[in-house]
N, C-alpha and C positions, 0 to 999 in steps of 0.2 A: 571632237576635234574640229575646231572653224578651221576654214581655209578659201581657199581664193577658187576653189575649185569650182563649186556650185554649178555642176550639172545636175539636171536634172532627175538622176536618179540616184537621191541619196540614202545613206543608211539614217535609222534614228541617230547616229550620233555623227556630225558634219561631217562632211567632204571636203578635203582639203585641198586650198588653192593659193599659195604662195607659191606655184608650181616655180622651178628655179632652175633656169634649163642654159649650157652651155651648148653653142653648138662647133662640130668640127668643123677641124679646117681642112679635113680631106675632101676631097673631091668624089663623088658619086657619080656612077654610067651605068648606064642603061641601054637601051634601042630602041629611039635614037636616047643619048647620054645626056640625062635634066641637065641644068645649068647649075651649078654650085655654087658657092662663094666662101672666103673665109670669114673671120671674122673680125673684120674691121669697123672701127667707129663709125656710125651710122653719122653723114652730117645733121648738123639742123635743119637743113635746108630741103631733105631728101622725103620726108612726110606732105610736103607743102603742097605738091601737085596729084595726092593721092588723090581718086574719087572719091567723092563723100558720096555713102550711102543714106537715103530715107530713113528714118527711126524715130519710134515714138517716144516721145520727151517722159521720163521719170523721176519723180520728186524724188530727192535724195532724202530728204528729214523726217516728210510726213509720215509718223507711225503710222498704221494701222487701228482703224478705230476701234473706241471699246466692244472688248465682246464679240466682235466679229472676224470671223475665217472663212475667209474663201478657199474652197476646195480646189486642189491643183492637180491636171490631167497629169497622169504617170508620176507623179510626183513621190518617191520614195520617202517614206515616213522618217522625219525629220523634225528635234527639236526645236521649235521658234520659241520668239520669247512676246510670246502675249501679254498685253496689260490688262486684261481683266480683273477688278477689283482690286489693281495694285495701289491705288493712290488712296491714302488713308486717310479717313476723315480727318484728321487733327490739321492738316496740311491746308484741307479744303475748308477746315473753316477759322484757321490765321486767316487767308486769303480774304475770306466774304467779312469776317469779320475785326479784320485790323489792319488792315491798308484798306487805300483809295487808287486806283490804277484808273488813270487819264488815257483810255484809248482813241487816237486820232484818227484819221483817216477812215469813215464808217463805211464797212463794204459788205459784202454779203457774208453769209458767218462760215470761215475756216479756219484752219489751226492758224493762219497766217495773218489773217485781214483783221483788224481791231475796231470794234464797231466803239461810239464815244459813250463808257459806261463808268459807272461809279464802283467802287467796293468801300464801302463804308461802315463803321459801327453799326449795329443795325437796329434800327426801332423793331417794334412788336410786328415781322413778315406779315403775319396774317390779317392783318390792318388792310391790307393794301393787296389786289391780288398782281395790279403789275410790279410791285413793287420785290414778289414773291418771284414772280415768273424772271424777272429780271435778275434775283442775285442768285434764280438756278442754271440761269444760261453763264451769270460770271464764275461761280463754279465749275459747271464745266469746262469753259473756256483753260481756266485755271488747271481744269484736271489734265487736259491737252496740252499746255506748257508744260504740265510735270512728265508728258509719256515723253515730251522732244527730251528732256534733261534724263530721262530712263535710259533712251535710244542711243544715248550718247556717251551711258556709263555711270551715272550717277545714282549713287540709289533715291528710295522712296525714299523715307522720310527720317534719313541720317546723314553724317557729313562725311566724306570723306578723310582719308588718313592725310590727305594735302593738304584740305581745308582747315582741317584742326590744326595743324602745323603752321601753316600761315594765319591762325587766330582769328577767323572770320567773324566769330561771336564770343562775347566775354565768358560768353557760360555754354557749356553746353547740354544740351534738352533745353525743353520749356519754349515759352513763346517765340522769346528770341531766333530762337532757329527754326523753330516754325517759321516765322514772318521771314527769317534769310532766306528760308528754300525756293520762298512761293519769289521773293523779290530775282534771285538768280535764275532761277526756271524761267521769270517772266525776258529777264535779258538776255538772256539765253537764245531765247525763242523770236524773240525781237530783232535778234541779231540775224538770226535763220531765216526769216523772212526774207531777207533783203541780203545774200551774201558778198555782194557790191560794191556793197556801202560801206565805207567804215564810221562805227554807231561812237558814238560820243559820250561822255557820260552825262555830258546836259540832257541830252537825247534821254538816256535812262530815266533821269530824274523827272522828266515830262510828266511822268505816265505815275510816279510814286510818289505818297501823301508827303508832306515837307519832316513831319519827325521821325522819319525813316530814312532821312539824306545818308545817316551813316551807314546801315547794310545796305545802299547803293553805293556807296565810295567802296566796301567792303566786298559784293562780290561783283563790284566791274574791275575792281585792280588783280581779283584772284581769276577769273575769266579771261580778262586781258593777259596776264601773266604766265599761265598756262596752257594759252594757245586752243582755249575753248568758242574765242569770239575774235573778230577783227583779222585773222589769219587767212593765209590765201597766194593769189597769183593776180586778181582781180584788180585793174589798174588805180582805182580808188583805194585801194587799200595797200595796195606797193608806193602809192605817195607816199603817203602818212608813215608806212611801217621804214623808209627809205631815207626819211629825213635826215640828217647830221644830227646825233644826238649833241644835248648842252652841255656845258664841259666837258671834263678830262674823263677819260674813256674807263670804265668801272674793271676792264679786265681785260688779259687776251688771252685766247682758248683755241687750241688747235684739233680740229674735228679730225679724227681718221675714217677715211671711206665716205664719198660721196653717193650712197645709197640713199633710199628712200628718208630714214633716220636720221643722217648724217644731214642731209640738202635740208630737211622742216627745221632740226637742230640750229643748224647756223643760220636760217632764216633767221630764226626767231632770236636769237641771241644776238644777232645786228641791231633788232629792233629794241633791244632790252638796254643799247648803249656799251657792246664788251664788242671786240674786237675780233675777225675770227680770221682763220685761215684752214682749208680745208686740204688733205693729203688723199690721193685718189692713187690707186697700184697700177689703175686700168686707164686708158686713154680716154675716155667718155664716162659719164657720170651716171646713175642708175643701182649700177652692183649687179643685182637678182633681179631687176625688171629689166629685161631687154627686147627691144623689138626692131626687129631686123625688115628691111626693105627687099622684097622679093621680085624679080623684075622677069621674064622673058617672052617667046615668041614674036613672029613678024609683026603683028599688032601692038608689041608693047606691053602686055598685060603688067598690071604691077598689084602689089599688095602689101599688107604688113601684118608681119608674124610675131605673135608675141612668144620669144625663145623663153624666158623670162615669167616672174609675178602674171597675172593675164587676167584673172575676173574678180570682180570689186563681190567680195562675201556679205552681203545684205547691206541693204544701201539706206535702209534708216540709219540717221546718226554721223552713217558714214563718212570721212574726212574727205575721202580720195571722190568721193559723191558733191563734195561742196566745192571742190576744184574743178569738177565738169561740167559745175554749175556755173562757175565763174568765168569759166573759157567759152561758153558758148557750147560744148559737148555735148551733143544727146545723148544718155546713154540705153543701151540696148539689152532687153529683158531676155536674158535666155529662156528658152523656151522648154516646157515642161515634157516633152514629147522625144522619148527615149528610146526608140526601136532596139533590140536585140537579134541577131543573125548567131543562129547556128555553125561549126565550119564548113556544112554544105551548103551555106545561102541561105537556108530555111530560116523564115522569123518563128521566131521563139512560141511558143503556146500561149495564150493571155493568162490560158487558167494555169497551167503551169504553173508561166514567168512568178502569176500573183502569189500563189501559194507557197512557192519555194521564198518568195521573198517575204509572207508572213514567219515562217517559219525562223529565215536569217534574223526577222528583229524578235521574234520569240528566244533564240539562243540566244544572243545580247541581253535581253531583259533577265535572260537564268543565270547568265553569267554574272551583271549588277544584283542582284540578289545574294549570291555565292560571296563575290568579295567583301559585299556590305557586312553580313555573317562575318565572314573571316577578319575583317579589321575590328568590327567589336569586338571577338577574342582575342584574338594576336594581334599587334596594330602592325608591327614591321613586315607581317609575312606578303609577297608578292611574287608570283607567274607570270608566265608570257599570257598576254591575252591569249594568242594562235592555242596553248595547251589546253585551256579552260575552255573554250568553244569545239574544240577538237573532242575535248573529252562527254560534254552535251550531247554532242551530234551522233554519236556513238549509244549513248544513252537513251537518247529517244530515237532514236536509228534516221535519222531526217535524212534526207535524200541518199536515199540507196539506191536508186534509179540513175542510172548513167547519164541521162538529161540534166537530171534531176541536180547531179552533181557538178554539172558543166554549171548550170546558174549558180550553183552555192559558191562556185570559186568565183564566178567574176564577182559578184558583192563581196568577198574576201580581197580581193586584187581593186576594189572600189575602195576599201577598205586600207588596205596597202597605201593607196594612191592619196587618201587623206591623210596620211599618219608618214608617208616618204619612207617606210621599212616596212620589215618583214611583218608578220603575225607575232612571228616567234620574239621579235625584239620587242616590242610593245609591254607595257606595263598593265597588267590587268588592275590595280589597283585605281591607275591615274591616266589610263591614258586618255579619256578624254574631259578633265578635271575643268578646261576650259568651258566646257557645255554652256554652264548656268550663265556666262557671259555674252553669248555669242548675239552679233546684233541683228536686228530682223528685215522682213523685206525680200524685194528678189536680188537677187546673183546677176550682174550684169558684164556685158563686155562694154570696153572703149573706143567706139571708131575709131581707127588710125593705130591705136595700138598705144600702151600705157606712156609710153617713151613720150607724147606729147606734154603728159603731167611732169614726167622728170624735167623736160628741156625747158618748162615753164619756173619749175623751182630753182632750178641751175642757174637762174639768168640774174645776174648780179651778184653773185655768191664769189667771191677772191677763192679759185680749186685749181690744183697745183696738179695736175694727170703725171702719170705713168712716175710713181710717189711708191712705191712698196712700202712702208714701216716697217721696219729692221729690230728697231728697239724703243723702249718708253722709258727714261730715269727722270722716276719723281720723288720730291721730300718738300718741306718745308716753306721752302723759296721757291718751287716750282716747277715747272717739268721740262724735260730736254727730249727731243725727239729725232733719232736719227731715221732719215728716211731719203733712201737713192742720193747717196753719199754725201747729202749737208744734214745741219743740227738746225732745229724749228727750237727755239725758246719760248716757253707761254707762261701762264699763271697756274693754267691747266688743262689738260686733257680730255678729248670726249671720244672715247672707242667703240666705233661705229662697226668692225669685222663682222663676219658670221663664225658663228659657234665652230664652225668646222677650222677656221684658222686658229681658233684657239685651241680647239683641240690639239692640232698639227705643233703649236709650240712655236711656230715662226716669229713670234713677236717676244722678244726677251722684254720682262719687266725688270726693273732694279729700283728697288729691291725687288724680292719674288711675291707674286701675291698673295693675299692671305689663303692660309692653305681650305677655309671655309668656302673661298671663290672656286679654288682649284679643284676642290671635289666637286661643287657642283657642276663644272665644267667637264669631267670626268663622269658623271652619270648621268646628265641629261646625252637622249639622242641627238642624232643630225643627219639625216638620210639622205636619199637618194631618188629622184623622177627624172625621166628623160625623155623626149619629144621626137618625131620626126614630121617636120613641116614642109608638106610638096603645094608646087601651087599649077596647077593645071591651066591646059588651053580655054576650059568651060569647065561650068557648076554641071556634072552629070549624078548627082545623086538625089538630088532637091532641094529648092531652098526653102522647103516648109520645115525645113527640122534644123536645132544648133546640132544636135547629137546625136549616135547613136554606136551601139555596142557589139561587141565580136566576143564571142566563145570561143574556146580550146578543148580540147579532151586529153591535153597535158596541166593535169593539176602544177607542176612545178615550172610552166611557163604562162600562169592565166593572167600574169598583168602582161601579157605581151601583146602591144597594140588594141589593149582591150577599150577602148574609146577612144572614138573618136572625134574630134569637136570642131564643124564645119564654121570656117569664118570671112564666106561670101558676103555673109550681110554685113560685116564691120570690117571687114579686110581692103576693101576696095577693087577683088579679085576673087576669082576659083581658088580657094584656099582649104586646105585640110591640114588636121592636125593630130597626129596619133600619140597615142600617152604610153609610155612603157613605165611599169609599176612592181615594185617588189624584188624578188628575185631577177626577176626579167629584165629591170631597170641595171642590176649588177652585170648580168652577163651582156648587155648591151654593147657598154662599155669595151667590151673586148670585139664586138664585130664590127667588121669593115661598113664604112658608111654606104655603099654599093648591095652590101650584104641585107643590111637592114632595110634600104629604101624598095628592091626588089622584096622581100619579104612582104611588106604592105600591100605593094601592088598586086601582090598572090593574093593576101585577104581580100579585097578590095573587087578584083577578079571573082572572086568565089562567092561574093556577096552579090552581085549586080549585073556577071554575065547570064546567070539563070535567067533572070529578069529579060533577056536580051537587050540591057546596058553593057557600051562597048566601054570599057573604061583606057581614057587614053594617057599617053606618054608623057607623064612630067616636064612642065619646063625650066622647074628648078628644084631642089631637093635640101634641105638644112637637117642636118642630127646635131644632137647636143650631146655635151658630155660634162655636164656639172662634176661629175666627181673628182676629173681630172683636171677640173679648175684650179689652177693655185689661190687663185685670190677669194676661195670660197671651201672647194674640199665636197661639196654636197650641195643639195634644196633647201629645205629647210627644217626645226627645230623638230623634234617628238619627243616623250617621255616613255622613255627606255624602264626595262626594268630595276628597281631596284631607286629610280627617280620618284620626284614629286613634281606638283605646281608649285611646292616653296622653292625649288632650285631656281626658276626663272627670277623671282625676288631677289635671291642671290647671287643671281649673275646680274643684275641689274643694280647692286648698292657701289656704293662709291668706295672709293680708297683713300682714306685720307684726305678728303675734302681737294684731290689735286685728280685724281682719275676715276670718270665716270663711264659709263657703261650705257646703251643704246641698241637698238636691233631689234626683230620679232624675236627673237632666244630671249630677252628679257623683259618679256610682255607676260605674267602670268594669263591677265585674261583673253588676247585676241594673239597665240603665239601661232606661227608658221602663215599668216597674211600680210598684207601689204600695208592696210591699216593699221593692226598692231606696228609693224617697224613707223609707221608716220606718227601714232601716239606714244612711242617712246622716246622719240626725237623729242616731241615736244615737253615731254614729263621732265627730262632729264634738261631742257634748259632752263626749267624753274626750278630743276634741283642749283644750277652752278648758278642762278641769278640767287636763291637764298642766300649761297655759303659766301658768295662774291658781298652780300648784305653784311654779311655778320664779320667778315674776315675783318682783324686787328692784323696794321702789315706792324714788319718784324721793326725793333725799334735803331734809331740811328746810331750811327760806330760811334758817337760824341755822346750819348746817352748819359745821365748818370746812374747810381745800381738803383734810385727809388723809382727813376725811369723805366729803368731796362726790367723791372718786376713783372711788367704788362707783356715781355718774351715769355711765347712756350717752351724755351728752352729752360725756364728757371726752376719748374715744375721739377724737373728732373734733376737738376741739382742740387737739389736740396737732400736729395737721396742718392749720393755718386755712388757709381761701385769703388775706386779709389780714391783715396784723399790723404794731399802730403803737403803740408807748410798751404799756402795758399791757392795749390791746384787742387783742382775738380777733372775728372776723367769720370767719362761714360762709354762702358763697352761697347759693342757689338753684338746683340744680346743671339744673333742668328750663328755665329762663328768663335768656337775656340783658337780657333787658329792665332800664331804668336804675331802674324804677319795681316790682322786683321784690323781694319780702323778703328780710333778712338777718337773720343773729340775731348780737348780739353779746353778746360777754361782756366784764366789767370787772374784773378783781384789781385789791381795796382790800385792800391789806398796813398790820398791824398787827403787836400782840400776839396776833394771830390772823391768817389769812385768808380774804380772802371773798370770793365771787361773785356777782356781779348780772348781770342780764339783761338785754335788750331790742329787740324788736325793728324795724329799720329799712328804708329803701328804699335800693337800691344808689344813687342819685344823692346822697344825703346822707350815707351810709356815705364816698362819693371825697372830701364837702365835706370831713368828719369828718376825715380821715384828710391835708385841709394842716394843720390845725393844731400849732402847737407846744405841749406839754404836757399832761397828760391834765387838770388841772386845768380848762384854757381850752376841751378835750374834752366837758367833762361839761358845763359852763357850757353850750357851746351845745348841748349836749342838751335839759338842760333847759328851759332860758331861750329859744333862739331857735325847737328843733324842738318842744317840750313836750314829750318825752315823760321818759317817769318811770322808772329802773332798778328792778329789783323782781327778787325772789328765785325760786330756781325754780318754786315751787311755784305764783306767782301770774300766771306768762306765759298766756296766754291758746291756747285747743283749735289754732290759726293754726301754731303754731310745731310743736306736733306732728307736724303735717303737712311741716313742714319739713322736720325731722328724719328722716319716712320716706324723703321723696326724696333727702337724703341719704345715707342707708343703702344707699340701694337703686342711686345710682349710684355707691359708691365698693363695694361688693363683686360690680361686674360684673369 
C-alpha cells in the first residue's frame, strides 16, 4: 500500500501517507494551558512570513540509474520499483534505428541535458568505432527517457488503455508503436527537463526526423491532453494554459470538492476550452491536505502543521514533485534514521529491533504465499490480513519474548498507519494490490506545508466555499445540482468527495446509481488516522532525526502515538507530530483534547527525561478528528475484505457520459496519496474532454423525424413498452409504481413530421391509452391532465434522468 507516509521505517509493503487529519475545535490545558485554536480557514497570506528553513534541492523526475541501489541506514525493507533490464530492446532499437532526434543545447550527459546527436538508419556500426560508441550512448540516453515515462506510469513497451482510446497509432504492435513510445518518452522527458517552460509542439518536432511529424502531433495532443506535459502553477505555463479559448466554449462542468482532484480537474478543463465551476462544503480549498499555522510564545515562534495529506510518497515521476519545482520549493528528504524507545525510555536493542523486523517481513512473505495458493484454488475466498499473520506467528512461535512483542505490534500499528484500519479489516487477498505501481525515490516533506501547492492551484479557479452538495440529478440534457439552497446547471458533473461521504449517502443521486458503483462503494474501505500537533518553545529532542518511535506493552493501544515525525526542519519551528493509528486512531476520537495532548507529553517525558532532557510546555496544541468530519467521514481509501483493486476502476467510471468520478478512492494504482487524487483529476478531464468530443447535442424542437433520427431517444422507440394510435410511451423501468413517470411521444404527420413530448404518470398514461382517437388523446391531455406537449428541447432535467435508467436497464 503507497502512501504519503514514508517514514523511514517501512514494511516491504508501503507506508501510507495520505494521512487525513481533522483537527478539534476544543481547546486543550495544560500547565501552563498550550495555545489552541479552532479551525478556521487558514488565510493566504498567513504562510508568507513563515521562516524558510535550509534544504537540499531534490530532483523530483530523475529515476534512479540503472542497476543501481543505494543502501538506506534503518531503512525498513521496502518494495521500490527499479528499472533494471526493464526497457526492452525492441524499444531501444526503433529509437537507434528509425528516428533521428535533433538534440540542441550540448551539455554534459544527464537524463536532462541533450548533447547535438543523430539517431539514424544505420550503416554497417562496426565500420566506424565512433560511430558505434555514439549510437550506444543514443541508446541509453533513450533508455533514460523511457525510465522518466516508467516513473510516471507508463509501461515499457505497451500503450496504455488511454492511448489506445484516443488512437495514438493506426495499429497496434509493430514498428509503429515502437517509434510512438520512443517519440513520446522523448517529449516527455523534454518537457521534464525544463518544467517552466511551456514546450510547444514545434519545439517537439525540433528534435524528430520530418516523416515522423504524425506520432509527434499524435503523442503531443495525448500528453497535452492528459495532463502529462505543460501542466503546473509555473507562471509560463499559467499564460498559455489561461488564455481565453477560440470560440464558443466546448462545455460546462461543475467540479464538486475543491481538493487536491477537484482544483488539477478544473485547472485542466479551463485549459481544454469547457467552462467550470467548482462547489467546495468547506470555507478554504484543499479537502484532506490541510496545514494549519501554529503560532505562540513571547518570541513569536511560528510554524506549520500539516493536519492533512503531508509527505510527497516517492518523488520520481511525481506531479506534486513538479509543482515544487515550479514554485521554487526545495523539497526535503526524510531521513532514514528511526530510533525506537521502549515505555521506559530505553532505545530498543539493534539486534533485537533487526530481528524481530526480519521476522515481520518473513510473516508477510508467508502470508503472500498462502493467499497466492489460496486464489489458485478458490479465486473468491479472502481473510483479514490481521487473522493470517496472527495465525503464522503462532505457527512459527515469532516473538514470544515480551520485547520481542512490543516490536511486533509497532510494525503492526506501522502497518495500521499505512492501510488507515484495523489488521482485522484489511483484505489479505488485496490489500496491498497497489505495490507493483508504487513510484520511486525518496519520501519527502514541503517547507511550509502542502497548503502552498493547494493555494497555488486554487488561484484563478471560479470555487464557490461553504457549498455542501445536497443532491446530483442528471439524464440526458444534463445535470442539476443542488448545493446550499441554489440549483448549478451544467452539461456535466465531476464528483470530487471522499469515499467516506459516499458511503454516509449524503449526496442523493437521481436517478440512483448504478448498483455496480454502489457495491463497490460498499466494500471498498475508508479509515481512520489522527495526529496531535504540539509546537514547543525549542527543538529539545534533535534535529538530526525526522522520526522516531514509541512502544506500548498494550497490544490493543500500539498505534497510540506510536510515531512521531519531527518537523523543525520544514516547519519553520519546534514542531512535533504524533500519529495515532488503528484501534487507537477510533478511541481517540472519543477523548478529550486535554486528555490526549497530556498523554504525549507523558511519552515524551518518559522518553527524554532519562536522558536528563527537560521536556517543556507546549505553546500550542492541535488534535484532529477526521472521522468526525462531515465533509469527509475518515483519511483515506483501504481495501477491506471482501474488496479488490478492480473496485477503485469502479468507483472511478462514469455515469452516463454526465457524472464522473475523481479522488485517491478512484486511483487503482497510487490510491490513499495525494498524487493518486492529483492524477485522477487529471485522468478524468480527458475522460469529459473525449465525451464533450464525441457528444451529438439533442436535436432542435423544429426538427423533422429524418432529423430527429440522430436523438437518443429514438433508439428507444422503436421498442416502446406501450403503443396506441400514434403514441409511444417508455416506462420507468426502476418503479412499478402507477404514480411513476412515463415519457411519451406524439407523431404529428404532415407535410412534414414531428415530435412532441411529455411527460406523464403511468395511471394516466393506462387512462390515456382507452381512449379512441389521438385527437380525443390530446384533448384530454390538454384539457383534462393540463399538461402541455412541447419539443425536445423544452422537457424539463426529470426526463433525462429517465432516459438514463432506461439505458441502463435495457443494455443489462
Amino acid at each position: 500500500m503507497e502512501t504519503s507516509a514514508g517514514h523511514p521505517r517501512e514494511t516491504s509493503h508501503n507506508v501510507n501517507s495520505d494521512e487525513i487529519l481533522r483537527q478539534d475545535n476544543s481547546h486543550n490545558a495544560n500547565s501552563p494551558p498550550p495555545q489552541t485554536t479552532s479551525e478556521a480557514a487558514v488565510s493566504d497570506s498567513q504562510f508568507d512570513d513563515l521562516p524558510k528553513s535550509s534544504e537540499t534541492k531534490i530532483s523530483s523526475d530523475l529515476p534512479p540509474p540503472t542497476g543501481v541501489t543505494t543502501p538506506q541506514v534503518k531503512r525498513r525493507r521496502r518494495r521500490k520499483r527499479f528499472f533494471t533490464d526493464l526497457i526492452p530492446p525492441s524499444v531501444s532499437a526503433a529509437a537507434v534505428n528509425g528516428l533521428r532526434v535533433l538534440r540542441p543545447n550540448p551539455k554534459p550527459s544527464s537524463a536532462y541535458s541533450y548533447s547535438e546527436t543523430e539517431l539514424a538508419a544505420g550503416d554497417d556500426l562496426s565500420k566506424n568505432h565512433n560511430r558505434r560508441r555514439r549510437m550506444s550512448d543514443l541508446a541509453k540516453e533513450v533508455d533514460v527517457e523511457a525510465l522518466i515515462a516508467i516513473s510516471v506510469g507508463f509501461p515499457v513497451d505497451s500503450l496504455t488503455e488511454e492511448e489506445i482510446e484516443a488512437n495514438v497509432v493506426s495499429q497496434i504492435g509493430g514498428i509503429e508503436q515502437a517509434n510512438y513510445i520512443v517519440v513520446r518518452n522523448h517529449i516527455l522527458a523534454r518537457w521534464r527537463s525544463n518544467v517552466t517552460v511551456w514546450l510547444t509542439k514545434d519545439h517537439a518536432l525540433e528534435s524528430i526526423r520530418a516523416e515522423h511529424k504524425n506520432l509527434v502531433h499524435s503523442a503531443y495532443a495525448f500528453l497535452l491532453h492528459h495532463g502529462y506535459i505543460n501542466f503546473g502553477v509555473a507562471p509560463g505555463i499559467k499564460e498559455v494554459k489561461f488564455k481565453p479559448p477560440e470560440g464558443a466554449s466546448k462545455g460546462n462542468v461543475i467540479v464538486i470538492g475543491a481538493g487536491l482532484s477537484g482544483l488539477v480537474a478544473a485547472r485542466q478543463l479551463i485549459s481544454l476550452g469547457l467552462k467550470v465551476v467548482v462547489l467546495e462544503g468547506r470555507g478554504r480549498p484543499g479537502g484532506r491536505v490541510r496545514s494549519k499555522k501554529m503560532t505562540g510564545g513571547q518570541n513569536g515562534v511560528v510554524a506549520a502543521a500539516d493536519l492533512g495529506g503531508s509527505v510527497l510518497t516517492g518523488i520520481n515521476g511525481n506531479p506534486l514533485g513538479v509543482l515544487a519545482r515550479q514554485l521554487g520549493v526545495p523539497l526535503h528528504k526524510v531521513r532514514d534514521i528511526c530510533p525506537l524507545y521502549l515505555p521506559n525510555g530505553r532505545t530498543v536493542n539493534p539486534d533485537m529491533d533487526s530481528k524481530v523486523e526480519a521476522s515481520f517481513n518473513k510473516l508477510l512473505d508467508r502470508v503472500c504465499k498462502l493467499r497466492q495458493a489460496m486464489l489458485d484454488e478458490v479465486k473468491s475466498v479472502d481473510v483479514s490480513l490481521g487473522t493470517a499473520l496472527e495465525a503464522f506467528r503462532h505457527v512459527y512461535r515469532v516473538a514470544e519474548d515480551p520485547q520481542e512483542q512490543m516490536l511486533l505490534d509497532w510494525h503492526l500499528a506501522n502497518l495500521e498507519y499505512a492501510n488507515a484500519s484495523l489488521m482485522s479489516n484489511l483484505s489479505m487477498a488485496f490489500w496491498d494490490q497497489d505495490d507493483p505501481y508504487e513510484m520511486g525515490g525518496d519520501h519527502c516533506f514541503i517547507p511550509g506545508g502542502n497548503e502552498r501547492l493547494i493555494r497555488a492551484l486554487a488561484e484563478d479557479i471560479p470555487i464557490f466555499y461553504d457549498r455542501t452538495v445536497e443532491s446530483v440529478r442528471y439524464g440526458t440534457d444534463g445535470v442539476l445540482v443542488y448545493a446550499g439552497g441554489q440549483e448549478y446547471h451544467g452539461d456535466m458533473v465531476l464528483c470530487t468527495v471522499p469515499l467516506g461521504v459516499l458511503k454516509k449517502g449524503n449526496i442523493e443521486f437521481v436517478p440512483e446509481l448504478p448498483q455496480r458503483k454502489k457495491d463497490a462503494i460498499e466494500r471498498l474501505g475508508f479509515g481512520l488516522l489522527n495526529k496531535v500537533a504540539i509546537l514547543f518553545p525549542y527543538d529539545f529532542w534533535g534535529g538530526e532525526i525526522d522520526t522516531f518511535g514509541h512502544l506500548t506493552d498494550d497490544p490493543n493501544m500500539r498505534g497510540e502515538f506510536f510515531l512521531f515525525y519531527s518537523y523543525s526542519s520544514v516547519s519553520g519551528g519546534p514542531l512535533l507530530i504524533a500519529l495515532v493509528a488503528g484501534e487507537a486512531a477510533v478511541k481517540f476520537e472519543k477523548m478529550s483534547p486535554l486528555e490526549s495532548v497530556v498523554r504525549v507529553l507523558e511519552i515524551l517525558k518518559g522518553i527524554f527525561s532519562p536522558k536528563g532532557i527537560a521536556v517543556p510546555d507546549p505553546l500550542q496544541a492541535v488534535c484532529t478528528r477526521w472521522g468526525q468530519d462531515q465533509l469527509s467521514y475518515g483519511s483515506y481509501s483501504y481495501v477491506a475484505i471482501g474488496a479488490s483493486g478492480d473496485d477503485y476502476d469502479i468507483l472511478a467510471e462514469s455515469v452516463g457520459d454526465r457524472v464522473f468520478f475523481a479522488g485517491e478512492a478512484t486511483s487503482k494504482q497510487y490510491p490513499a496519496t495525494m498524487h493518486g487524487a492529483f492524477l485522477s483529476g487529471m485522468r478524468e478531464a480527458a475522460h469529459i474532454l473525449r465525451v464533450t468530443d464525441r457528444r451529438i447535442s439533442p436535436a432542435d424542437t423544429s426538427n423533422t423525424c429524418s432529423q430527429e433520427n440522430t436523438s437518443v431517444v429514438d433508439k428507444f422507440f422503436d421498442t416502446p413498452d406501450l403503443k396506441f394510435g400514434n403514441f409511444c410511451v417508455l416506462y420507468d423501468p426502476m418503479s412499478t409504481d402507477l404514480e411513476s413517470n412515463c415519457l411519451i411521444r406524439v407523431e404529428l404527420q404532415g407535410e412534414i413530421c414531428l415530435h412532441l413530448y411529455c411527460l406523464l404518470s403511468r395511471r394516466l398514461v393506462l387512462e390515456l391509452s382507452k381512449l379512441e382517437g389521438d385527437l380525443s388523446r390530446i384533448e384530454m391531455l390538454t384539457r383534462d391532465f393540463g399538461v402541455k406537449l412541447v419539443g425536445w428541447n423544452n422537457l424539463s432535467v426529470a426526463v433525462g434522468s429517465l432516459l438514463t435508467s432506461i439505458e441502463s436497464a435495457r443494455s443489462v
